[in-house]
Wavefront OBJ file of the C-alpha trace (Angstrom):
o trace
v 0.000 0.000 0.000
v 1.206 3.241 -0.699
v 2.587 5.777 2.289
v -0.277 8.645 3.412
v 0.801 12.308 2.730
v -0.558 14.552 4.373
v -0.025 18.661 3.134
v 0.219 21.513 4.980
v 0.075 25.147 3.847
v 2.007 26.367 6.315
v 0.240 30.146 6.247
v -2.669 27.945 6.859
v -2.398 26.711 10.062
v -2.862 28.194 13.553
v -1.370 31.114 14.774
v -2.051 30.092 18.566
v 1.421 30.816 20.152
v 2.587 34.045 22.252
v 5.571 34.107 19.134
v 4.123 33.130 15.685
v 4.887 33.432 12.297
v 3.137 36.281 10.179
v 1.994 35.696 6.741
v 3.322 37.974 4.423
v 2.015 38.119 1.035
v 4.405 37.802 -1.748
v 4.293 39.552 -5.073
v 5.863 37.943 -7.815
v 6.182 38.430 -11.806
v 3.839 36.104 -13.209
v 1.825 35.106 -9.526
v 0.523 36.252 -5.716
v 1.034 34.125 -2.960
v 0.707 34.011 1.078
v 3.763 32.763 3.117
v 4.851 32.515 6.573
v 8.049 34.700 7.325
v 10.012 33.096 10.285
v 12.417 35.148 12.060
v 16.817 34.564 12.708
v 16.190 34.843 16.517
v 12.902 34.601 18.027
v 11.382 31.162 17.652
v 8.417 31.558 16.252
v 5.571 28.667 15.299
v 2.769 27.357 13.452
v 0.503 24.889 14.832
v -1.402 21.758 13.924
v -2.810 18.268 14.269
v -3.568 15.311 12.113
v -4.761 11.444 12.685
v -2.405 8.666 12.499
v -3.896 6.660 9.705
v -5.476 3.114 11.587
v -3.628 1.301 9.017
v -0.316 2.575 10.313
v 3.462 0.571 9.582
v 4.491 0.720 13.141
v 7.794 -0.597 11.755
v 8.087 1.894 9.512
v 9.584 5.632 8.907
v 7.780 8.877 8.538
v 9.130 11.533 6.245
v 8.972 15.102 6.682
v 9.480 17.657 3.991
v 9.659 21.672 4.144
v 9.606 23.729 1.582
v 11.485 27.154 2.309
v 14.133 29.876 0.919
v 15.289 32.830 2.135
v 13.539 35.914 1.893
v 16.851 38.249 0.913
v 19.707 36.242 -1.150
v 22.642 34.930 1.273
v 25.499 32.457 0.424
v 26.303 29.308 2.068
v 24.083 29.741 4.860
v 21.980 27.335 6.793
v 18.925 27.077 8.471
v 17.390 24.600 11.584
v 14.030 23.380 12.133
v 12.219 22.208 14.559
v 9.063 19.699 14.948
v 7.711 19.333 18.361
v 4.777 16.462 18.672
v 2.684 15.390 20.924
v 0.327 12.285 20.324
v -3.108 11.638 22.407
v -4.675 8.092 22.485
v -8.264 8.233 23.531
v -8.492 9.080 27.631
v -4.638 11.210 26.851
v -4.112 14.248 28.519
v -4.678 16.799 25.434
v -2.307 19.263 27.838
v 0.852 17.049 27.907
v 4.450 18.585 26.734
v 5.813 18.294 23.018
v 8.347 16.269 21.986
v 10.736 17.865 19.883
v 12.654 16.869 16.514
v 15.416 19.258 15.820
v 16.756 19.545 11.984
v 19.780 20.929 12.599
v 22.520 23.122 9.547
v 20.261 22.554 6.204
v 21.733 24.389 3.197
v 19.329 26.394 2.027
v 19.813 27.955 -1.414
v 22.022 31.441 -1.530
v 19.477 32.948 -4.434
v 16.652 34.537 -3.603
v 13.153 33.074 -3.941
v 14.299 29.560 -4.744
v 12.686 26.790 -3.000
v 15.294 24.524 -0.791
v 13.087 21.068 0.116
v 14.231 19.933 3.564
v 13.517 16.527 4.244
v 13.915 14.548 6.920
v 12.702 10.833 8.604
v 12.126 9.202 11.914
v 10.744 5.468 12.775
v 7.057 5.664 14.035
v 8.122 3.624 16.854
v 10.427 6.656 18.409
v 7.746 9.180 17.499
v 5.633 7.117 19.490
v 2.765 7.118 17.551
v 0.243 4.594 17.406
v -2.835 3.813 15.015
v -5.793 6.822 15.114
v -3.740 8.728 17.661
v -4.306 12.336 17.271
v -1.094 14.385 17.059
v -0.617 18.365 17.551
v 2.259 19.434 16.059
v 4.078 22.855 15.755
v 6.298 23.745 13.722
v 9.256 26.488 13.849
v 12.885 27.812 12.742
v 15.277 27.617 15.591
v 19.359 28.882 15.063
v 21.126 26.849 13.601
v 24.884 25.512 14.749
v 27.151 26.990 12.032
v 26.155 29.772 9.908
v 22.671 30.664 10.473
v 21.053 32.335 7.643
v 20.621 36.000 8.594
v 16.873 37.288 8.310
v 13.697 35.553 7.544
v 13.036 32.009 5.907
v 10.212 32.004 4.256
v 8.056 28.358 4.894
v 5.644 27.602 2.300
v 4.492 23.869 2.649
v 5.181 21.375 4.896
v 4.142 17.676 3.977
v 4.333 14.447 6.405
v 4.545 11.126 5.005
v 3.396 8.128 7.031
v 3.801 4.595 6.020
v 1.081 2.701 5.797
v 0.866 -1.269 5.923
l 1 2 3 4 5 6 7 8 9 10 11 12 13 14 15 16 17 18 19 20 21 22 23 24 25 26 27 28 29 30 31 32 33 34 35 36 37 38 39 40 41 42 43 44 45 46 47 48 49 50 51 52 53 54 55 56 57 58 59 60 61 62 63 64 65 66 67 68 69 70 71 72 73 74 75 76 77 78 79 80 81 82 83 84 85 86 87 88 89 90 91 92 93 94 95 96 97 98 99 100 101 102 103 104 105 106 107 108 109 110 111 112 113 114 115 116 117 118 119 120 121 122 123 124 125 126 127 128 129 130 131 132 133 134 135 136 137 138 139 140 141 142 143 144 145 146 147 148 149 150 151 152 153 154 155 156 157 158 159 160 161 162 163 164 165
């Protein structure tokens, strides 16, 4: 059976957060389109939640994907992300801490407006997710290690890819 994808406009989801991401709106040549601007040195976050398909690979490995690029051109500069998760089987806590995933020095490209995908995976076991578990998730741009890309990073879409059996 094929893995589940599940997309995520970033711009659209939640802005619930003391620090989030603002949508700018980006004009362009030939087309208009929303974005969320995250910032060198205040976290900042987007939130959401999806189901863990029932027909889950518990043995297998979920794959992340972001889709971002730097809002002002910058060479050989990086970028770190950060997924924090938290997954609620029925009678859970809803109001239990997330678990984060740090993506740490990612290239991201040194000319303006082009897209750098980001991708990265982790076993379903150590996420700790389990079939129909409902997971929030947030999402956000943390410093990275060596050469931290100076200004905002623009983050588009977000996709998560869960294996299914």
């Amino acid at each position: 059976m094929a893995d589940a994808v599940l997309p995520f406009t970033v711009p659209a989801l939640q802005a619930v957060e003391s620090t989030f991401a603002p949508v700018e709106t980006l004009v362009g040549t030939n087309r208009t389109k929303r974005s969320c601007a995250y910032d060198d040195t205040t976290e900042e976050y987007r939130n959401g939640k999806l189901v863990v398909p029932g027909t889950v690979n518990s043995g297998g490995t979920v794959t992340f994907r972001a889709y971002v690029w730097s809002k002002t051109a910058a060479a050989s500069r990086n970028v770190a992300l950060r997924f924090g998760h938290r997954a609620i089987s029925d009678s859970d806590d809803w109001d239990l801490a997330y678990t984060n995933e740090d993506i740490d020095d990612q290239a991201i490209d040194a000319t303006q407006d082009n897209v750098s995908i980001i991708e990265w995976t982790e076993t379903v076991s150590n996420l700790g997710w389990l079939a129909d578990d409902l997971v929030g998730f947030r999402i956000s741009r943390i410093v990275a290690t060596t050469t931290d890309l100076v200004g905002d990073m623009y983050w588009d879409f977000f996709t998560i890819e869960i294996p299914l059996l």
